[in-house]
DSSP file (Angstrom, degrees, kcal/mol; ACC not computed):
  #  RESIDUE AA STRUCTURE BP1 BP2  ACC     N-H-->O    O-->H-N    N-H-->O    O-->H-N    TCO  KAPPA ALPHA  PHI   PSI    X-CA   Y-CA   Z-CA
    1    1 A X              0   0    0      0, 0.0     2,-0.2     0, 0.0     5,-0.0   0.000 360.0 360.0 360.0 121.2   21.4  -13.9   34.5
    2    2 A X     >  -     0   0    0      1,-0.1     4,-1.5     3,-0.0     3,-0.5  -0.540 360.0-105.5 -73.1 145.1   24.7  -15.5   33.5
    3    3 A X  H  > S+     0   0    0      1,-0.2     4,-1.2     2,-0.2    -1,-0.1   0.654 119.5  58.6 -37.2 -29.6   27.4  -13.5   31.2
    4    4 A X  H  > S+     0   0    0      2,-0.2     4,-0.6     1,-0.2     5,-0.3   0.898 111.4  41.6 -61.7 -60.1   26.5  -15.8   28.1
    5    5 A X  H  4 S+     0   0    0     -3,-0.5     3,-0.5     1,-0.2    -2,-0.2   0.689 110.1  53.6 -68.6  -5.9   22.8  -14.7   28.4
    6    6 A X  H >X S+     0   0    0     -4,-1.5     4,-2.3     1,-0.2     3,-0.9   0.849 111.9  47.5 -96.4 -32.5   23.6  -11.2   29.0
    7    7 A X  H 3< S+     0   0    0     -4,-1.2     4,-0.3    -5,-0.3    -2,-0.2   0.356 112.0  48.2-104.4  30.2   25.8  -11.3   25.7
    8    8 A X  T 3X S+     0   0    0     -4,-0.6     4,-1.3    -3,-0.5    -1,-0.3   0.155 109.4  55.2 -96.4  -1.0   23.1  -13.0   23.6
    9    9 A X  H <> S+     0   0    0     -3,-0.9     4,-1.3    -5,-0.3     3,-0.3   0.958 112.2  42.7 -83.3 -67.1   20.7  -10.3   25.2
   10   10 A X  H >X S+     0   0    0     -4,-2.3     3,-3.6     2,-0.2     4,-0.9   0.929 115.6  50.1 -22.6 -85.7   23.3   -7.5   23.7
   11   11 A X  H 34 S+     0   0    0      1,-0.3     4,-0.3    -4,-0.3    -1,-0.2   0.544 115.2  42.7 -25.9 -53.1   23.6   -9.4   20.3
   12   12 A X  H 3X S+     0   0    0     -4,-1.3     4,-1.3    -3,-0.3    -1,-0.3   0.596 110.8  53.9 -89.2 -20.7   20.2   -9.7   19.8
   13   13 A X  H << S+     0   0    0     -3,-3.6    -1,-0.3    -4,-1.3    -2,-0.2   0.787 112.8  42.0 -84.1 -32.8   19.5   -6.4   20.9
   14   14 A X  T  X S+     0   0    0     -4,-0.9     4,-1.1    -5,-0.2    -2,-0.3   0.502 111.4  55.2-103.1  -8.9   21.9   -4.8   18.4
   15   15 A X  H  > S+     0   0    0     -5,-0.3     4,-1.5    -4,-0.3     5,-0.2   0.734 111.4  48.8 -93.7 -37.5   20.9   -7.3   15.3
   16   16 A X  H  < S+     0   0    0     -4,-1.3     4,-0.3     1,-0.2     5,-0.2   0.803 106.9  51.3 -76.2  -0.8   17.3   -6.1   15.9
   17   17 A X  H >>>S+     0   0    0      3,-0.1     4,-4.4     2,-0.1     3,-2.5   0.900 114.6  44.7 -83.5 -60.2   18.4   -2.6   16.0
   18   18 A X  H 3X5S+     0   0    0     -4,-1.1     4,-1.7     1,-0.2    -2,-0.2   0.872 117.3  45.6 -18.3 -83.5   20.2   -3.3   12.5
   19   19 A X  H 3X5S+     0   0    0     -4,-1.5     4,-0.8     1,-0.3    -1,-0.2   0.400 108.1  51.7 -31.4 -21.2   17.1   -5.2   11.1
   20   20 A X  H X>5S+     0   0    0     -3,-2.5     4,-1.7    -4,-0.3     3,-0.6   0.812 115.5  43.9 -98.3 -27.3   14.5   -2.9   12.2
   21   21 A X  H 3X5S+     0   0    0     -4,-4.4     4,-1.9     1,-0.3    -2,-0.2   0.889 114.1  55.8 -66.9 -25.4   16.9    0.3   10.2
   22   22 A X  H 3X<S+     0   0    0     -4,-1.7     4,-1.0    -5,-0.6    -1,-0.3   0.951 111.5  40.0 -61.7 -48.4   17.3   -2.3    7.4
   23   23 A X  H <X S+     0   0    0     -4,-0.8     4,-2.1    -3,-0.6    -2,-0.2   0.770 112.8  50.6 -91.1 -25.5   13.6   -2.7    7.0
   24   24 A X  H  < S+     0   0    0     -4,-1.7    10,-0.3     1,-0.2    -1,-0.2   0.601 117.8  41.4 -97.6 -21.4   12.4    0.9    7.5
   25   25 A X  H  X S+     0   0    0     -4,-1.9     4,-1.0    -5,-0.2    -1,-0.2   0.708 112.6  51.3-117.3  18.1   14.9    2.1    4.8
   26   26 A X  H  X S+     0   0    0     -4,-1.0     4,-1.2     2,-0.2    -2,-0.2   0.680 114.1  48.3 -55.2 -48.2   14.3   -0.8    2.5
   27   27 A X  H  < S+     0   0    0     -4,-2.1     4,-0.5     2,-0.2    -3,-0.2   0.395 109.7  57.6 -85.8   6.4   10.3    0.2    2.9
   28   28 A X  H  > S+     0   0    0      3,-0.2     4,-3.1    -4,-0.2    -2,-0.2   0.811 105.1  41.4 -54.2 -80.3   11.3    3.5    2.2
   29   29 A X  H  < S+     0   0    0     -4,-1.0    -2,-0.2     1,-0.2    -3,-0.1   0.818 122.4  43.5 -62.8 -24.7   12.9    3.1   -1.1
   30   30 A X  T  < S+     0   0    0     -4,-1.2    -1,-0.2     2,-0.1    -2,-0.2   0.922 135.9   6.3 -94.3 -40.9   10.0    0.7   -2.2
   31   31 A X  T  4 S-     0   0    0     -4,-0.5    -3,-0.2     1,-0.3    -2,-0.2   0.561  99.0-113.7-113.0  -5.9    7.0    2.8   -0.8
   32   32 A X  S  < S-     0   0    0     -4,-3.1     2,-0.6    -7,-0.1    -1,-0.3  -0.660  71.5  -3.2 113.3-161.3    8.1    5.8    0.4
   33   33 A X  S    S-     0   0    0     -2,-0.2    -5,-0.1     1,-0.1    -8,-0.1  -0.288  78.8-115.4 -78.6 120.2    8.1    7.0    4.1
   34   34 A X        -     0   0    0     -2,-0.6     2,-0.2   -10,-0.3    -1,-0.1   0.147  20.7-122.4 -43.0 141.0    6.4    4.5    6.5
   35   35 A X    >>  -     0   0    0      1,-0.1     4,-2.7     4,-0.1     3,-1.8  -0.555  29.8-107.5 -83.4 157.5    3.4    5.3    8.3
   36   36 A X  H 3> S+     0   0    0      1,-0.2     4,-2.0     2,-0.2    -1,-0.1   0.670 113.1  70.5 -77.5   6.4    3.6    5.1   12.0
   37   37 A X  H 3> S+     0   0    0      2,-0.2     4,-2.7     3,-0.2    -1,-0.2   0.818 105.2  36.2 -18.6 -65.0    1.6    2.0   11.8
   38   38 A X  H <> S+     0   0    0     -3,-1.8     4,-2.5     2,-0.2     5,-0.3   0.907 110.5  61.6 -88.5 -40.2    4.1    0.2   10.5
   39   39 A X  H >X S+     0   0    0     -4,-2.7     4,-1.9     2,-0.2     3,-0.6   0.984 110.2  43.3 -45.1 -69.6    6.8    2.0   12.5
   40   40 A X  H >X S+     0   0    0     -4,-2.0     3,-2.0     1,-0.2     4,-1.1   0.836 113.4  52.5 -40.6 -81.0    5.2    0.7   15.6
   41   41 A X  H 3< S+     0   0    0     -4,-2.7    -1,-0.2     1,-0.2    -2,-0.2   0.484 111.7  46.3   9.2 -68.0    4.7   -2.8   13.9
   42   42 A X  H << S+     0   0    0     -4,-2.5    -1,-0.2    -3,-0.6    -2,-0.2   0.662 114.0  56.9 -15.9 -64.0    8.6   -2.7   13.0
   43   43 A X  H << S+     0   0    0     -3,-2.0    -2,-0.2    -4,-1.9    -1,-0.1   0.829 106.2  38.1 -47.3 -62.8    9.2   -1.7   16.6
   44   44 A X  S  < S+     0   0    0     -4,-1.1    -1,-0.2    -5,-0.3    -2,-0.1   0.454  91.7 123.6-110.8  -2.3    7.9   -3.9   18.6
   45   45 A X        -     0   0    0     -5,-0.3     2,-0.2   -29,-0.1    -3,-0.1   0.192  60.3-121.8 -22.3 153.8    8.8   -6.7   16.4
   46   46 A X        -     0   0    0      1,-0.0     4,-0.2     0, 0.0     5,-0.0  -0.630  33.7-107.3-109.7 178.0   11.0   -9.8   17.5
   47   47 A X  S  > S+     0   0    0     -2,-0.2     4,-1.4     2,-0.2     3,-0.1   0.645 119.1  55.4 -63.6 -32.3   14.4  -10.4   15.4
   48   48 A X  H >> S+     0   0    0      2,-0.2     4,-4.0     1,-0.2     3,-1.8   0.978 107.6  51.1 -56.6 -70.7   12.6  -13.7   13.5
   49   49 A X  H 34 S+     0   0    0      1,-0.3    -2,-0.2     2,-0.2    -1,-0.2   0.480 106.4  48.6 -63.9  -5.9    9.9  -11.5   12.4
   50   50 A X  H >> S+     0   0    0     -4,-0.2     3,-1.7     2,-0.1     4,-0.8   0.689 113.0  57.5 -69.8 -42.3   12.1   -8.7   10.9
   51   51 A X  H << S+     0   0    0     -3,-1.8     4,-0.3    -4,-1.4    -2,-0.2   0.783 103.5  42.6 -84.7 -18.0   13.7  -11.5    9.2
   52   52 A X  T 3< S+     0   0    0     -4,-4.0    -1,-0.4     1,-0.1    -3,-0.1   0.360 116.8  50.5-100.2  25.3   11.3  -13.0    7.5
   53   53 A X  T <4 S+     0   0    0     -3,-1.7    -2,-0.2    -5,-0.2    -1,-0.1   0.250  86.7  80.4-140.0  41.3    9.8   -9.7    6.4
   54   54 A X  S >< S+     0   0    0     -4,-0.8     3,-0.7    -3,-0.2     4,-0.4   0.529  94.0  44.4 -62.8 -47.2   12.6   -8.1    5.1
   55   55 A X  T 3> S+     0   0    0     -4,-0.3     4,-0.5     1,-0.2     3,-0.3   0.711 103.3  71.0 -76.6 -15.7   12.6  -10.0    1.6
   56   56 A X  T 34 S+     0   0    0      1,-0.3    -1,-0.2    10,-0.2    -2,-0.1   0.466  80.0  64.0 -93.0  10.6    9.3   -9.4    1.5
   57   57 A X  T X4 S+     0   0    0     -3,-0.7     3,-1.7     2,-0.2    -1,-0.3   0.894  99.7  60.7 -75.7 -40.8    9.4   -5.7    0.9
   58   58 A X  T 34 S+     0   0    0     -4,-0.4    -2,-0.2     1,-0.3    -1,-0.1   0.854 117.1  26.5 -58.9 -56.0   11.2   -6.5   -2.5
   59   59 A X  T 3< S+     0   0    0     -4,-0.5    -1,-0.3     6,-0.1    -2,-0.2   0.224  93.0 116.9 -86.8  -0.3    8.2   -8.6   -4.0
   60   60 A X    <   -     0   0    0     -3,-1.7     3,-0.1     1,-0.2    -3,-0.0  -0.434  48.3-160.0 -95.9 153.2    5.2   -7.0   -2.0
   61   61 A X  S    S+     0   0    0      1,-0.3     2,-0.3     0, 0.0    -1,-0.2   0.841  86.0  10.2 -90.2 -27.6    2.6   -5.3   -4.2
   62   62 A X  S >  S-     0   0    0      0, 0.0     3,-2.5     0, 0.0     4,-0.3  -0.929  94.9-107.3-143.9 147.0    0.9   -3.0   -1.5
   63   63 A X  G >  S+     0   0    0      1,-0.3     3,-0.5    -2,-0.3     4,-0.1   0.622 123.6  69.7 -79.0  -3.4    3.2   -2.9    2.5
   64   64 A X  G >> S+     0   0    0      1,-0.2     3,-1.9     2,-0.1     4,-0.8   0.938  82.4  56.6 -67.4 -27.3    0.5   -4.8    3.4
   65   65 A X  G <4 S+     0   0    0     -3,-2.5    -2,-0.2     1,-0.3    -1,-0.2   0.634  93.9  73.7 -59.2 -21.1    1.6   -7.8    1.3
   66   66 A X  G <4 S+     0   0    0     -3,-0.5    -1,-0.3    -4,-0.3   -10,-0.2   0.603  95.3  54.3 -91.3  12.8    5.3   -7.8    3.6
   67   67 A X  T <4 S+     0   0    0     -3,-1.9    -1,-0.2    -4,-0.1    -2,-0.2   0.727  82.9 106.3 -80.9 -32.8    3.1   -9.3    6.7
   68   68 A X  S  < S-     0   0    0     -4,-0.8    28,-0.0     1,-0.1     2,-0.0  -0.321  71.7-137.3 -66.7 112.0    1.9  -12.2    4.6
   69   69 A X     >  -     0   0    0      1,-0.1     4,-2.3     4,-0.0     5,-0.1  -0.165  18.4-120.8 -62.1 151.4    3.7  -15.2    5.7
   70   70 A X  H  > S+     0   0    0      2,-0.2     4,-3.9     1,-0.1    -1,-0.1   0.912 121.3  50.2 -60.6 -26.2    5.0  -17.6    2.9
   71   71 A X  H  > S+     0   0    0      2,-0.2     4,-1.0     3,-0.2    -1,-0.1   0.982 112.1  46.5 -53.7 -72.3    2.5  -20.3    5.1
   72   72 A X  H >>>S+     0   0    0      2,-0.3     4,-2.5     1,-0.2     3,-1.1   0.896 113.2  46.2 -44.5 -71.8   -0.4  -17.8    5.0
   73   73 A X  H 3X5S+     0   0    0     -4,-2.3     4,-1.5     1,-0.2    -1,-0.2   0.903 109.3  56.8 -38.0 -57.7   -0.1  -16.9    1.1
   74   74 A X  H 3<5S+     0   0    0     -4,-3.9     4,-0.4     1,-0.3    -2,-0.3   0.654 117.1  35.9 -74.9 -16.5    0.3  -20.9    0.1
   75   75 A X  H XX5S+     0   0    0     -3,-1.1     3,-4.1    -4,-1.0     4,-1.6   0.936 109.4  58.4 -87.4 -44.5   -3.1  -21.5    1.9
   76   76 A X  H 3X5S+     0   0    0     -4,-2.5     4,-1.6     1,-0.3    18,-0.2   0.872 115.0  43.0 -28.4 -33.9   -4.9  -18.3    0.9
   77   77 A X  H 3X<S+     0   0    0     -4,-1.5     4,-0.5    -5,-0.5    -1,-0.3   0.707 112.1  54.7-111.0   1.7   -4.1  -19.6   -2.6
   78   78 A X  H X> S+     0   0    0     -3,-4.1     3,-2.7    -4,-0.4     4,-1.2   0.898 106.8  50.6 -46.7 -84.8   -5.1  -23.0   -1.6
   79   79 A X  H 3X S+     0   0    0     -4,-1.6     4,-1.0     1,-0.3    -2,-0.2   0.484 106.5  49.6 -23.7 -44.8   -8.1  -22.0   -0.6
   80   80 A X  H 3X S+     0   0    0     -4,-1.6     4,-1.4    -5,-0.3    -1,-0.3   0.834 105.0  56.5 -54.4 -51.5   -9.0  -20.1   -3.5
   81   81 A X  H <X S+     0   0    0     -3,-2.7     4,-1.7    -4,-0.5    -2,-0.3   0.688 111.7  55.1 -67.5 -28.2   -8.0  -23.3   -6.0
   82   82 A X  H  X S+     0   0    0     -4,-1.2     4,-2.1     2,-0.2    -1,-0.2   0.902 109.0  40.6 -50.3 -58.8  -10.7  -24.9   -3.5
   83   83 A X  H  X S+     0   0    0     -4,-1.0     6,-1.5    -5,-0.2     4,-0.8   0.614 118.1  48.4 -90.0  -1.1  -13.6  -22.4   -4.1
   84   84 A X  H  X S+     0   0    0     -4,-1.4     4,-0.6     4,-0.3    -1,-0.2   0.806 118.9  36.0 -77.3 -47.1  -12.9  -22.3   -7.6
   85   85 A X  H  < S+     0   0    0     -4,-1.7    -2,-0.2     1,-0.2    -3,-0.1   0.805 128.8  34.8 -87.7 -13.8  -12.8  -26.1   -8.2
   86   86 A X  H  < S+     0   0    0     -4,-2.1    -1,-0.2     3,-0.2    -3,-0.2   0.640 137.4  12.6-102.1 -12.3  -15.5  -26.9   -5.7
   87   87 A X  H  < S-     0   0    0     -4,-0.8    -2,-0.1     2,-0.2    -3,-0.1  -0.091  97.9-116.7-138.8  23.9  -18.0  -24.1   -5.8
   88   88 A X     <  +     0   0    0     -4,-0.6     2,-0.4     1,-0.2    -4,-0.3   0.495  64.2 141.7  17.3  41.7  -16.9  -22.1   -9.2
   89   89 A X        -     0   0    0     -6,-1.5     2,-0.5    -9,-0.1    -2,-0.2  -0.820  35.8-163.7 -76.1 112.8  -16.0  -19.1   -7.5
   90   90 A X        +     0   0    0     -2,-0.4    27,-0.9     1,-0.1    28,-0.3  -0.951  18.8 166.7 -85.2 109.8  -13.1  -17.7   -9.1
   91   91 A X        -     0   0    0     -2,-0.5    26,-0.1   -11,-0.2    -1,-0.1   0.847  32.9-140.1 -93.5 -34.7  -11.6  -15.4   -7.0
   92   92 A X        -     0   0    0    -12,-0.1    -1,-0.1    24,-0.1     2,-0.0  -0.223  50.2  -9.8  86.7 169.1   -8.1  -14.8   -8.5
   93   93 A X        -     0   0    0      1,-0.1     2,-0.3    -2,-0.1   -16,-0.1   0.025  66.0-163.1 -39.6 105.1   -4.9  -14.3   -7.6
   94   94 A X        -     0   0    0    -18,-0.2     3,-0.1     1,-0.2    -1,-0.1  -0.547  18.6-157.9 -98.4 163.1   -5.0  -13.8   -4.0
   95   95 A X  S    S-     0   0    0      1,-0.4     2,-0.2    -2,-0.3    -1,-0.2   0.812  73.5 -36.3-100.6 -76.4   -1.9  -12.2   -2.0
   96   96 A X  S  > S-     0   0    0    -20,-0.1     4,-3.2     1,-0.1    -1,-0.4  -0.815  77.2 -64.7-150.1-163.0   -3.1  -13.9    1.5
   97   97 A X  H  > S+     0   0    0     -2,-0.2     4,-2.1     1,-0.2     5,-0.3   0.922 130.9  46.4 -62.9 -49.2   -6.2  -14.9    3.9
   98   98 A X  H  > S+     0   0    0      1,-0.2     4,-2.5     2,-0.2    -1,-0.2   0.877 113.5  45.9 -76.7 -14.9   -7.3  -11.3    4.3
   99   99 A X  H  > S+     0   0    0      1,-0.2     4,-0.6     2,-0.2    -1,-0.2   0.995 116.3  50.8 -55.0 -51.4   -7.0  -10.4    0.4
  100  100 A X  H >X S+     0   0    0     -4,-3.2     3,-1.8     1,-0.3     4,-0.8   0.866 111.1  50.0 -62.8 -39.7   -8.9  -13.9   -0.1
  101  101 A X  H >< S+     0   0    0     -4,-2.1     3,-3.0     1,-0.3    -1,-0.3   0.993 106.3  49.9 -70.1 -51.9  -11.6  -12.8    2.4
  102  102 A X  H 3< S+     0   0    0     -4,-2.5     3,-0.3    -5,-0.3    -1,-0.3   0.708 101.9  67.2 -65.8   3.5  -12.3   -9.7    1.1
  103  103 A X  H << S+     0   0    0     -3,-1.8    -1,-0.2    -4,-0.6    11,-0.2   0.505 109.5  33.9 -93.2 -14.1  -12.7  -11.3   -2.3
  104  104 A X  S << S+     0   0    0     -3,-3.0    -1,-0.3    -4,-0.8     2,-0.3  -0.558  79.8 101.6-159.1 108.5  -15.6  -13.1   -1.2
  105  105 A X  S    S-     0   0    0     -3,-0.3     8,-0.1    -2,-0.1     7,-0.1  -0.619  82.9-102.6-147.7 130.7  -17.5  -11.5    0.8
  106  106 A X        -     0   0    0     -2,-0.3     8,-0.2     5,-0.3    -2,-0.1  -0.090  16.3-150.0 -57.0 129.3  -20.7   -9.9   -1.2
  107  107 A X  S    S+     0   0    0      6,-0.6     2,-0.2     2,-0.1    -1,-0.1   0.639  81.9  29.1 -84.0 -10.9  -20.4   -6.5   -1.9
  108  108 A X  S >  S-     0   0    0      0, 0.0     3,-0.7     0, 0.0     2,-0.3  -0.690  99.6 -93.8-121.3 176.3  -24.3   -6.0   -1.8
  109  109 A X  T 3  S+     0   0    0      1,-0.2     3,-0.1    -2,-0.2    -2,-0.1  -0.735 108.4  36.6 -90.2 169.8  -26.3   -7.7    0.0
  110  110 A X  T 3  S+     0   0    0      1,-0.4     2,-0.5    -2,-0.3    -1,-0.2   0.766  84.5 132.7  56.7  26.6  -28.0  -10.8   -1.5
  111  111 A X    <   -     0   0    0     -3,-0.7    -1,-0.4     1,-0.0    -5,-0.3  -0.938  46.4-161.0 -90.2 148.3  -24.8  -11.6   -3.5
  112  112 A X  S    S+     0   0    0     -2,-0.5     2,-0.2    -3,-0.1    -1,-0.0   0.526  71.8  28.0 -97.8   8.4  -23.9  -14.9   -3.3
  113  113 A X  S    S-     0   0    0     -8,-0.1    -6,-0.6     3,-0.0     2,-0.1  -0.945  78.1-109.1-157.4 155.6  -20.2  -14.2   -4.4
  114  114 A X        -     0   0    0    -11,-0.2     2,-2.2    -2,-0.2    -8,-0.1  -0.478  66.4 -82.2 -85.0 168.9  -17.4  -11.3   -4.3
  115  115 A X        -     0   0    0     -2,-0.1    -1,-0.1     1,-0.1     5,-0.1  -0.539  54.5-149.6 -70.2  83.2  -17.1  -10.1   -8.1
  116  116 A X     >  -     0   0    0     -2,-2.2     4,-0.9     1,-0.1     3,-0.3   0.085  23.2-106.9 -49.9 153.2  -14.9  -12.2   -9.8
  117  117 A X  H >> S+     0   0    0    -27,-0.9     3,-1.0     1,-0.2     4,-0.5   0.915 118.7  54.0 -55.3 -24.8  -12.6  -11.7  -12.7
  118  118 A X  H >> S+     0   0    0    -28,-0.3     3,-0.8     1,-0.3     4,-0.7   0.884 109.3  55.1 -93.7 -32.5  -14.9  -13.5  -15.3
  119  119 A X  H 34 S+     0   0    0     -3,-0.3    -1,-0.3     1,-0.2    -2,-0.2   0.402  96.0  61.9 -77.0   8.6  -17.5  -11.2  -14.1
  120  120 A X  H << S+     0   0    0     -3,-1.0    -1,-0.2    -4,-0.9    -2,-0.2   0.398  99.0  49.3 -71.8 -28.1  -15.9   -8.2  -14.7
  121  121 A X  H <<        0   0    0     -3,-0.8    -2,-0.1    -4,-0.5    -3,-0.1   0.756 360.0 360.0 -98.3  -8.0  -15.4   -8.3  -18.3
  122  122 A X     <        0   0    0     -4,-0.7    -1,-0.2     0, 0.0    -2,-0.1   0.570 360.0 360.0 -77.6 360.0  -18.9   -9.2  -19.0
């Protein structure tokens, strides 16, 4: 290892130290103490992956919502505009893949659909 990699090693080593204190007291002030879940999560993170889920504390409705990649949401909400216009499952606004999944998949068995908003008010 040459001096140039050893003082991107540093660099990187001390922006992820930053980043990970950035995110833990960012997900602090928006949900309250982190669970060690998400400490470990946090932890073991790479510097990328702090950085793209740093903004996402701001907007997220539940700390699961700050994993959900921008990629991940925009198909999750493809996907949905799919089963709605091709099989008339409305699911509703989905967050990402696993919100979408758990939005259809049958809560009994023998449904053939998760409970949709339009069936909810009825």
């Amino acid at each position: 290892m040459n001096d140039n990699d050893e003082d991107l090693a540093a660099l990187e080593s001390i922006l992820g130290a930053c980043l990970r204190d950035l995110f833990l007291e960012t997900f602090e002030r928006r949900f309250g103490d982190p669970p060690n879940a998400i400490r470990e999560r946090v932890t073991a993170a790479h510097v990328m992956e702090l950085k793209e889920w740093i903004p996402n504390i701001v907007s997220a409705e539940t700390p699961e919502d700050i994993f959900v990649s921008d990629l991940e949401r925009a198909l999750a909400q493809f996907a949905a505009g799919v089963a709605k216009r091709n099989c008339g499952i409305d699911v509703g606004p989905v967050r990402g893949l696993a919100d979408l999944m758990a939005r259809l998949t049958p809560q009994e068995p023998g449904d053939r659909q998760a409970e949709s908003p339009s069936t909810r008010q009825q």
